[in-house]
KOLGU-153666 format. One record per residue (C-alpha): residue in three letters; x, y, z. Coordinates in steps of 0.02 Angstrom, whole numbers, plus 32768, in hexadecimal, padded with zeros to 4 digits. Layout:
N
alaXYZ/...
This chain:
127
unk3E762B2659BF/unk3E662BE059E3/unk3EF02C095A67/unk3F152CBC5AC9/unk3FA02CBA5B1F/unk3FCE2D495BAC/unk40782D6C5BE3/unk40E42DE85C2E/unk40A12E0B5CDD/unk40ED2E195D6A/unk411F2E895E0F/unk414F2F425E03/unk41562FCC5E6E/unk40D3305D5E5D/unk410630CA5DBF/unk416830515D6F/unk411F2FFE5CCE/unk40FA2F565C78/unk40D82F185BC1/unk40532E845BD0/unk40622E1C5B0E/unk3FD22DA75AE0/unk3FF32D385A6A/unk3F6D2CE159EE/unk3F682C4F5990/unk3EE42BDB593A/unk3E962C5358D1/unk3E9B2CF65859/unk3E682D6958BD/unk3E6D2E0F5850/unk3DA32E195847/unk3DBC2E185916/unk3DD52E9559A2/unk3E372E755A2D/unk3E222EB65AE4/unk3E9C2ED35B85/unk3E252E985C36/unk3E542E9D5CD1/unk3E0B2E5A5D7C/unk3E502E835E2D/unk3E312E1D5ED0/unk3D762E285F03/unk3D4B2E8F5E53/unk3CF22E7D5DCA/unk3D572E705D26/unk3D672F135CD2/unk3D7D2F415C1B/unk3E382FAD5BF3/unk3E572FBC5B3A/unk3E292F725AA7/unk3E6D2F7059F1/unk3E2C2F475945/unk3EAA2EB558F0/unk3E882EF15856/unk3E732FB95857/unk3EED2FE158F4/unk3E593050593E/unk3E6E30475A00/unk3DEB307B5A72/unk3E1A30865B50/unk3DAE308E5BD2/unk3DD3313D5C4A/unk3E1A30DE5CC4/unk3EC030B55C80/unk3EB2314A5BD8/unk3F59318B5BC7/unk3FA831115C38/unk3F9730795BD1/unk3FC330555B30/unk3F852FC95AC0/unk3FC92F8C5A15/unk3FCF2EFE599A/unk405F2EAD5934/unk40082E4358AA/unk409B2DE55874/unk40B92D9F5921/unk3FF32D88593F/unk40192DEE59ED/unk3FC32E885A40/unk40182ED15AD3/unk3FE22F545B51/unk40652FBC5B7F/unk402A30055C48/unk408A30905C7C/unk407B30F95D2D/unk403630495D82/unk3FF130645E27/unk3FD32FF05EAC/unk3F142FDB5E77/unk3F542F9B5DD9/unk3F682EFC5E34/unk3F052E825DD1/unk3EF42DEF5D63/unk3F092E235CA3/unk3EA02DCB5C16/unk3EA92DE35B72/unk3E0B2DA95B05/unk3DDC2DA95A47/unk3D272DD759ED/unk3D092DC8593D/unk3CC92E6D58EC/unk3CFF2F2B5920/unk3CA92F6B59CA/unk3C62301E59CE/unk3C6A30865A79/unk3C36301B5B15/unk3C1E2F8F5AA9/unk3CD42F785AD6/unk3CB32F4A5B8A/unk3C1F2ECB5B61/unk3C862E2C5BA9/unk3C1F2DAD5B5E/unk3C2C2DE45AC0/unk3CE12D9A5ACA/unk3D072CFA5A71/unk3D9B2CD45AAC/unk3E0E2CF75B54/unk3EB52CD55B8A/unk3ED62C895C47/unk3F0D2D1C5C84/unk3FC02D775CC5/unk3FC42DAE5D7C/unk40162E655D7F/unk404C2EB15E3A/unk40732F545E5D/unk40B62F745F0F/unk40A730115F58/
């Protein structure tokens, strides 16, 4: 049973930072990609970053480019997204998911191309 499991949200003040982990289990995943989401109150969810298990290559959507940081640690089956500068539209819902393959270019952001999704960690950034 495939699991991804978020962690590491919370409340912070505007500029501070957070490291969200996912954790995955169930599977090999070094043939898969692995993406950061994100969906605020009365939004549609929103691709951040993605990363290829296998290769490292990262790819970020403008939003959050050079304010976010994703990266993997294959021995502990984790990717983490290190968000830095948060602002108080950062408030949101954080998902990590998991596709098989390596996405080129806005192939990133196609959400149903995602196997696999974690529930979710709420991040809060007061103002």
């Amino acid at each position: 049973q495939v699991q991804l499991v978020e962690s590491g949200g919370g409340l912070v003040q505007a500029g501070g930072s957070l490291r969200l982990s996912c954790a995955a289990s169930g599977r090999t995943f070094s043939n898969h990609a692995m993406g950061w989401f994100r969906q605020a109150p009365g939004k549609e969810r929103e691709f951040l970053a993605g990363i290829s298990w296998g290769s490292g290559s990262t790819y970020y959507a403008d939003s959050v480019k050079g304010r976010f940081t994703i990266s993997r640690d294959n021995a502990k089956n984790t990717v983490y997204l290190q968000m830095n500068s948060l602002k108080p539209e950062d408030t949101a819902v954080y998902y990590c998911a998991a596709r098989s393959g390596l996405p080129y270019g806005r192939s990133w952001y196609a959400q149903g191309l995602y196997d696999y999704w974690g529930q979710g960690t709420q991040v809060t950034v007061s103002s």
